[in-house]
N, C-alpha and C positions, 0 to 999 in steps of 0.2 A: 504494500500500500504506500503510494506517495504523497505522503504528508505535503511538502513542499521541497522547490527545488529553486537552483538559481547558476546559473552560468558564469563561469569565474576567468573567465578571456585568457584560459593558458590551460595546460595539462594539471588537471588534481592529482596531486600529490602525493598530502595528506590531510586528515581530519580529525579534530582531538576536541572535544567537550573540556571547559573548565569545570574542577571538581569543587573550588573553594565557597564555603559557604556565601552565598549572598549573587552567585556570577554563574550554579550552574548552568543558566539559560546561553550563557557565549560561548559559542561553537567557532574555531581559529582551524580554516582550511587551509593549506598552501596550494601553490604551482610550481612548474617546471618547465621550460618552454626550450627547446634547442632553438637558435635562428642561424639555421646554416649560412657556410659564406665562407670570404676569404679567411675572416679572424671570427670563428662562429660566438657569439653570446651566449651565454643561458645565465635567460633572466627567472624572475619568478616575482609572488609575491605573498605577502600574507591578508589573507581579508576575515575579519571579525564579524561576527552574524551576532543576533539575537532569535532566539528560536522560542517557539510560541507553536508547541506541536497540536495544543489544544485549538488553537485556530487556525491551524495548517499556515503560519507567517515563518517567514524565515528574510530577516532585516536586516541589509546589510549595514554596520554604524562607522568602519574604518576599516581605510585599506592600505599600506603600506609595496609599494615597489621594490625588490631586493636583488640580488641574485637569485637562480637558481633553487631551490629549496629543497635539499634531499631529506631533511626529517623535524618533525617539528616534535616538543613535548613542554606540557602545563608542571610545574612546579609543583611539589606534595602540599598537600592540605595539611595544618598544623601547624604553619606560621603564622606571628602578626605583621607581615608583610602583605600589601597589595600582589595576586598572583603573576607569578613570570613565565616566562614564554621565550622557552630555550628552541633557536634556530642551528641547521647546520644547510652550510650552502656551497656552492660549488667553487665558489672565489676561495674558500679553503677556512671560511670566519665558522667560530661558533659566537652567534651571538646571541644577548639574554633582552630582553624588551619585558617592563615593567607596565601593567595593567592597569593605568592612573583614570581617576574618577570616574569612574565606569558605571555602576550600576546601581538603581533604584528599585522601587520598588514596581514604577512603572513603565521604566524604557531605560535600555544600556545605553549609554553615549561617554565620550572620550575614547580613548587609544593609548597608544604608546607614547 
């Protein structure tokens, strides 16, 4: 059954629910994209949803441009830290992006 769906202008990835209290509704997909050629690229990007499976919504609130994205993972539950959002990309970076003012009680908004 397809709840909702949404088109993310590059190869999916991957796709990881956040588990931290107050945020499970943000769903953080990545891409992967080859642009063949003389010096090929691989770009990627990460985009932040809000999901609403009870009313089949799936909201895009931020989307960031990156390289390549081979693997994405949400930080353990049981900090008091806003959650983080460890990338690894094909530029060879592992980078950590922190989940700032993000969610309420009626709509996620902000980003990285």
């Amino acid at each position: 059954m397809d709840v909702a769906h949404c088109y993310l202008e590059g190869n999916a990835d991957a796709v990881e629910f956040c588990l931290h209290d107050g945020y499970q509704q943000v769903l953080a997909a990545s891409t992967y994209t080859l642009q063949e050629g003389e010096q090929p690229i691989r770009a990627g990007s990460i985009s932040l949803f809000d999901v609403n499976a009870e009313k089949g919504n799936l909201e895009l609130f931020h989307r960031v441009d990156t390289a390549g994205i081979f693997y994405i993972k949400w930080s353990t539950v049981g900090s008091n830290v806003s959650p983080l959002l460890a990338q690894a990309d094909a530029d060879g970076y592992l980078r950590i992006y922190s989940l700032e003012g993000c969610c309420n009680e009626k709509k996620p908004r902000g980003g990285f």
